[in-house]
C-alpha positions, 0 to 999 in steps of 0.5 A: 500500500505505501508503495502503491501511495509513493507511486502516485505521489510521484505521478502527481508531482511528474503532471504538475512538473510536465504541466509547469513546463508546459505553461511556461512554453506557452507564455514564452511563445505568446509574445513571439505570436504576437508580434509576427503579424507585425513582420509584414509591415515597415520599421514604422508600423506602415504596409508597403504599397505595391507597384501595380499595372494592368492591361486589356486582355481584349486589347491585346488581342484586338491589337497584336498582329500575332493575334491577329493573324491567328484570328484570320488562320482561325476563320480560314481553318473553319471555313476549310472543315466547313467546305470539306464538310459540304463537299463530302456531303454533296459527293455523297448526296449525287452518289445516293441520287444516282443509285435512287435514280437506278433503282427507279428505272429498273437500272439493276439487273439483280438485287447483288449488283443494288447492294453492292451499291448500297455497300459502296455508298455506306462505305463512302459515308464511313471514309468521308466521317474518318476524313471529317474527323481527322480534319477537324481534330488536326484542326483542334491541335493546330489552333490549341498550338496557336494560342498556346504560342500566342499565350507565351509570347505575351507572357514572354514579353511581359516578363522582359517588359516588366525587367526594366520598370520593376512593377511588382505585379502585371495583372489582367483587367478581368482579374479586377473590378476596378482599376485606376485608369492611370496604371493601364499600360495595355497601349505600351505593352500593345506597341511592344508586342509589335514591335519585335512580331515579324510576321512570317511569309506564308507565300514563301 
């Protein structure tokens, strides 16, 4: 029994130790706490400002000759899936009339040569679905690949544009609700994009 009472007397005397230490590291760390909010502001207890520009995504894309050019690619590629996609169904709308036509003036001397027809139509409808598709999927990537390279050419220049002036962040017009029109520079940025575009000779 005595030593059953030593021991609990010593577990007591163990919490209130471990307790104590606790408390202790708790009160050194409550100033530290404290005081890192503070870190984020200047010697005398004022936030720094940032250095904040902005420009018009639809500007840029109005105004820069790369995206301008994309843009013509880009009604020229659907206007060539458009025209590919009548052809085809032209092709198969006078091939279908032809075997109706046969078929009415009693063209076919036997149901197998009426069928081989009817296979060979059904398989001009299958190619020209593979051809269509085909199209416009390299049609798809051909684009995304544009304006991925249109993306990074504006990023690009931001950045090399950016290491001369030293703003702290260039943000999109859309990112916002309002901007001071005072730190639009979507003109600057516009006139250096086009300045460095050598636009590439598509008759060559």
């Amino acid at each position: 029994m005595k030593k059953l009472a030593l021991s609990a007397n010593i577990l007591a005397l163990s919490l209130a130790a471990v307790m104590a230490t606790s408390c202790g590291n708790n009160s050194a760390n409550t100033p530290a706490q404290n005081a890192a909010p503070a870190a984020s502001q200047t010697a005398d207890g004022v936030a720094p400002s940032l250095n904040i520009r902005y420009v018009d995504h639809d500007s840029i894309m109005a105004q820069y000759n790369l995206a301008k050019d994309f843009q013509e690619a880009y009604v020229r590629a659907l206007s060539k899936v458009d025209n590919a996609r009548q052809a085809k169904g032209a092709e198969l709308q006078k091939f279908a009339a032809t075997i109706e036509q046969k078929a009415r003036s009693n063209g076919y001397l036997s149901e197998a040569s009426y069928n081989a027809d009817m296979a060979t139509l059904q398989k001009k409808q299958q190619e020209a679905e593979n051809y269509l598709a085909n199209l416009s999927r390299n049609t798809e990537n051909e684009l995304a690949q544009q304006q991925l390279q249109l993306n990074d050419s504006i990023e690009k220049f931001i950045k090399e544009y950016n290491a001369t002036r030293g703003y702290d962040a260039i943000l999109f017009k859309a990112a916002g609700i309002y901007f001071n029109p005072a730190l639009d520079i979507t003109a600057e940025v516009v006139a250096g994009l086009n300045a460095r575009y050598n636009k590439v000779d598509e008759s060559k």
